[in-house]
C-alpha positions as a printed NumPy array, in Angstrom:
array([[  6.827, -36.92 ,  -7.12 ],
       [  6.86 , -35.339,  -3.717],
       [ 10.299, -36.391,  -3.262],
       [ 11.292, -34.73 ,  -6.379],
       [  8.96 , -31.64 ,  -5.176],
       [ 11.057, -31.337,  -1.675],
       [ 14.795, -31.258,  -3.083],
       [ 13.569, -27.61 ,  -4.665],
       [ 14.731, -24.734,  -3.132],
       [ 12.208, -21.454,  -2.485],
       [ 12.644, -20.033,  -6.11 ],
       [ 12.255, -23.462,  -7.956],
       [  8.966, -23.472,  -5.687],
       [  7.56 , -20.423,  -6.756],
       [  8.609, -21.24 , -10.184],
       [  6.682, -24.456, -10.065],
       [  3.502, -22.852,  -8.584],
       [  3.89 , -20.202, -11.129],
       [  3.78 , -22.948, -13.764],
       [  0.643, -24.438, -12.528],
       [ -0.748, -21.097, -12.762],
       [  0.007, -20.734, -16.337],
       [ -1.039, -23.937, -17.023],
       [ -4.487, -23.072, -15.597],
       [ -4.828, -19.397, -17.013],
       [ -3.605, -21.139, -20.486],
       [ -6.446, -24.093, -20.518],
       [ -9.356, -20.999, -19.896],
       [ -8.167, -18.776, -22.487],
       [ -8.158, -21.976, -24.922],
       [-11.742, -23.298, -23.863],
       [-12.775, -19.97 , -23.634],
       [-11.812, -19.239, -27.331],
       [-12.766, -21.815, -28.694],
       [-15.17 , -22.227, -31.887],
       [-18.191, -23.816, -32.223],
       [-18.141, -26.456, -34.503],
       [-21.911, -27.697, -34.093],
       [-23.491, -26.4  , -37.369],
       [-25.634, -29.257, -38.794],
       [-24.229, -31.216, -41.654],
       [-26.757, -33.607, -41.892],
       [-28.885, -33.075, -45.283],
       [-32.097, -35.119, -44.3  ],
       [-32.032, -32.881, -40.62 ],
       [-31.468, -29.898, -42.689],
       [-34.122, -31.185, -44.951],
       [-36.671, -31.039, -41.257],
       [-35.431, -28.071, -40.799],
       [-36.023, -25.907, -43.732],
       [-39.549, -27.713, -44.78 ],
       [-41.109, -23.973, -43.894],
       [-38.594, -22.36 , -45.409],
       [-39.946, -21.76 , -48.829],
       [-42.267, -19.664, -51.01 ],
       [-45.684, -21.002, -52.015],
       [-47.414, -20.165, -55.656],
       [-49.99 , -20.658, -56.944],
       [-49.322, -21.154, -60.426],
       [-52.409, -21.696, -63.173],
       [-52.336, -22.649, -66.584],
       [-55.377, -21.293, -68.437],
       [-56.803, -23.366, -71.017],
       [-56.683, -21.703, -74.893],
       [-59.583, -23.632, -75.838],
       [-61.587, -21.46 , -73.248],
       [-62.985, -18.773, -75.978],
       [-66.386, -18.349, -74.521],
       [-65.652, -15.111, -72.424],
       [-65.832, -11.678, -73.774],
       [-63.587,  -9.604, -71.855],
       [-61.286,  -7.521, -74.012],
       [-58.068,  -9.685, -72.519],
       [-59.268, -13.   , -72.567],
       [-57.826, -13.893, -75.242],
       [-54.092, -12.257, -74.106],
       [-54.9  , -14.174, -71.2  ],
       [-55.511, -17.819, -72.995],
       [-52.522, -17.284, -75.031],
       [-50.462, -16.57 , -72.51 ],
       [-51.653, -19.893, -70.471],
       [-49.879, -18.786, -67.388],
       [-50.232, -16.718, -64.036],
       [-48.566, -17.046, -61.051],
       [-50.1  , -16.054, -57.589],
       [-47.489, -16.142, -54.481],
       [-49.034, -17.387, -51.415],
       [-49.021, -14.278, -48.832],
       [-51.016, -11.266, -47.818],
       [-49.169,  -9.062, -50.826],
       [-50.25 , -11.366, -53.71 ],
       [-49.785, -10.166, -57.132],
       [-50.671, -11.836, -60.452],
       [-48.195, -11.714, -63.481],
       [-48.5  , -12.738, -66.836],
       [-46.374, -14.431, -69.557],
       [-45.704, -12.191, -71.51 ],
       [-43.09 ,  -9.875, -73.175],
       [-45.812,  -7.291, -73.923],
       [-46.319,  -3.568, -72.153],
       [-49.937,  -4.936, -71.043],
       [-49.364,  -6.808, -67.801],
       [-51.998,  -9.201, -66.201],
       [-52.224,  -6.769, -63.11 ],
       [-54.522,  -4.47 , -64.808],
       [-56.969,  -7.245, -65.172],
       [-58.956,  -8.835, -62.378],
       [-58.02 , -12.782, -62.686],
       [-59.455, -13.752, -59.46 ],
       [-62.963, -13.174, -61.777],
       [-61.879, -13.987, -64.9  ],
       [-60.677, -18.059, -63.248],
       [-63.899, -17.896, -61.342],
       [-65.696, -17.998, -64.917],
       [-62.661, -20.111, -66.791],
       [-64.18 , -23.685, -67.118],
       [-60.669, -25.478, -68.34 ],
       [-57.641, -24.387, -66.006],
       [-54.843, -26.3  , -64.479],
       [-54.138, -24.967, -60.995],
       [-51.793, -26.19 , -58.663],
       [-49.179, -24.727, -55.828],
       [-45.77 , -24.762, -56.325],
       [-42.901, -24.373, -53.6  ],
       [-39.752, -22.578, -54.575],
       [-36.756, -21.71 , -52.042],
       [-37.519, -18.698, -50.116],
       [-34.308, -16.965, -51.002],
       [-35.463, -16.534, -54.383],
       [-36.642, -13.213, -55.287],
       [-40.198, -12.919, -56.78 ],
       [-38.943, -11.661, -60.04 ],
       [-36.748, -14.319, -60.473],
       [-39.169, -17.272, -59.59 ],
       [-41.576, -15.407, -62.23 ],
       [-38.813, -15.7  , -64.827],
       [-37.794, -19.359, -63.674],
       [-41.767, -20.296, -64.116],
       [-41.593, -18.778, -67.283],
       [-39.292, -20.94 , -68.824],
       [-41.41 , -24.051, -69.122],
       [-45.044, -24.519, -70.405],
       [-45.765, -27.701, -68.249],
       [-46.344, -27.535, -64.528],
       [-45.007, -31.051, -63.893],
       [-41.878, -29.615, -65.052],
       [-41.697, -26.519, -63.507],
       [-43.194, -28.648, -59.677],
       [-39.969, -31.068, -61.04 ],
       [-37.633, -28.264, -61.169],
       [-38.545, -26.613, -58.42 ],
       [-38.064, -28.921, -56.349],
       [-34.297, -29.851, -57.408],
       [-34.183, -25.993, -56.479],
       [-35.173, -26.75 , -52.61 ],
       [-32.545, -29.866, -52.959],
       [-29.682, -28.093, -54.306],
       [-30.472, -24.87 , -51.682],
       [-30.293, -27.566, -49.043],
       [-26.948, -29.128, -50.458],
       [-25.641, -25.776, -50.496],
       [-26.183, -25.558, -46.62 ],
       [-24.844, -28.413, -46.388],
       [-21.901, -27.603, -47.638],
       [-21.667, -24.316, -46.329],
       [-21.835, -25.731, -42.69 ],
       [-19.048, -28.617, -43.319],
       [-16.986, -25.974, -44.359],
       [-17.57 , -24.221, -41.363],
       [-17.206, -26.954, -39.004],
       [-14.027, -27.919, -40.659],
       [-12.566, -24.155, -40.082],
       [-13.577, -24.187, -36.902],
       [-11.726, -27.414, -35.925],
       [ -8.353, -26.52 , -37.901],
       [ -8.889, -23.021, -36.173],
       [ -9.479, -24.602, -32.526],
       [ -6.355, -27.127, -33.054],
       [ -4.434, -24.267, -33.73 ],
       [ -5.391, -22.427, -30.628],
       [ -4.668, -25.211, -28.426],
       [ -1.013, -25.57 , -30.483],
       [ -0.066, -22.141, -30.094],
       [ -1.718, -21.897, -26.646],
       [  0.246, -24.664, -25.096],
       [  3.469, -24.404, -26.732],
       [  3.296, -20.571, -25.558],
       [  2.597, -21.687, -22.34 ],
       [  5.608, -24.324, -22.139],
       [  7.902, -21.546, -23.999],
       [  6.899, -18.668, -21.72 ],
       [  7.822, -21.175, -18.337],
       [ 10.4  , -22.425, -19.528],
       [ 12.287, -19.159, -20.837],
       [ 11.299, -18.27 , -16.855],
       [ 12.721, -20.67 , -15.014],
       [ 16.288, -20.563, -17.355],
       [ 16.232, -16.496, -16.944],
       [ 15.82 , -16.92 , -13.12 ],
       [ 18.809, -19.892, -13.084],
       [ 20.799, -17.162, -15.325],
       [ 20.442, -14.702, -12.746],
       [ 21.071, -17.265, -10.133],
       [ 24.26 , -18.511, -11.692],
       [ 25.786, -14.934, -12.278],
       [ 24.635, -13.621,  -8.408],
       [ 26.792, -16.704,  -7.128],
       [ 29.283, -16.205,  -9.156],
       [ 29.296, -12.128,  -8.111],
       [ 29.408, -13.966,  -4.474],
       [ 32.13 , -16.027,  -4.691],
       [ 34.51 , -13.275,  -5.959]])
């Protein structure tokens, strides 16, 4: 190699140094733009990770059997079985029911305090659902096994969803990093070599300018 490296004359030299240069300036702009590629594609770590991400309610079904209270709703309220409490400072109780009357004109706190028969559980939904639309998704069943059932598969399939989202990711930003380092390189070897030919070019004609 250093034989190889002496035979050059003083442009060849700089050429060669200017090269190396390249080279170096060429590697930092492709590590330097490089994308990360680190998002997390595991579902059971993504699983960890989003265990707090999600919206509590409390959801209780009220027993129609229940007729012993007075009030002048009770019985909307036993025939519509069903309110749903989320789990944060801003609670709000809604009932099932396609009627003008909603349960938030009522006082259930008071009302389950009294109810002898109830079915009260809590229920954890994704936390990118809206409230209205986990109020219409509870609505849809009259068992809470099946709605705790379904709303689960709704944490799994969010969680897929991630899943896939970051594989697709991580796969964009590998095609688009192999690309960089492609064009980056073969820019490189272009842009040197296109030198060192344009320099022997001008060589070639100033000797031949000499010689006549």
């Amino acid at each position: 190699m250093s034989n190889l490296l002496s035979r050059l004359n003083g442009w060849q030299r700089l050429w060669f140094v200017f090269t190396i240069i390249c080279f170096i300036l060429t590697t930092i702009f492709v590590v330097v733009g490089q994308r990360k590629t680190n998002a997390v594609e595991d579902e059971a770590i993504i699983t960890k990770l989003n265990a707090d991400e999600v919206k509590k309610f409390r959801i209780t079904f009220l027993s129609s059997s229940d007729t012993s209270h007075k009030e002048p709703w009770t019985k909307y309220q036993a025939q519509e079985k069903i309110f749903v409490k989320e789990m944060n400072p801003f609670d709000q109780f809604v009932g099932r029911s396609n009627s003008k009357k909603t349960a938030n004109e009522f006082d259930p706190d008071a009302y389950l305090q009294k109810l002898r028969l109830a079915v009260i559980d809590t229920v954890e939904f994704p936390n990118d659902m809206s409230n209205n639309d986990v109020q219409d998704f509870i609505r849809k069943y009259d068992n809470l096994d099946t709605i705790r059932i379904r709303a689960a598969g709704l944490i799994v399939e969010r969680n897929r969803k991630q899943v896939t989202q970051a594989r697709n990711e991580n796969n964009k930003g590998r095609q688009s990093n192999v690309r960089l380092i492609l064009y980056g390189y073969v820019a490189w070897l272009s842009f040197v070599v296109s030198i060192y030919l344009l320099g022997y070019g001008i060589g070639w004609i100033y000797h031949g300018f000499k010689k006549s």
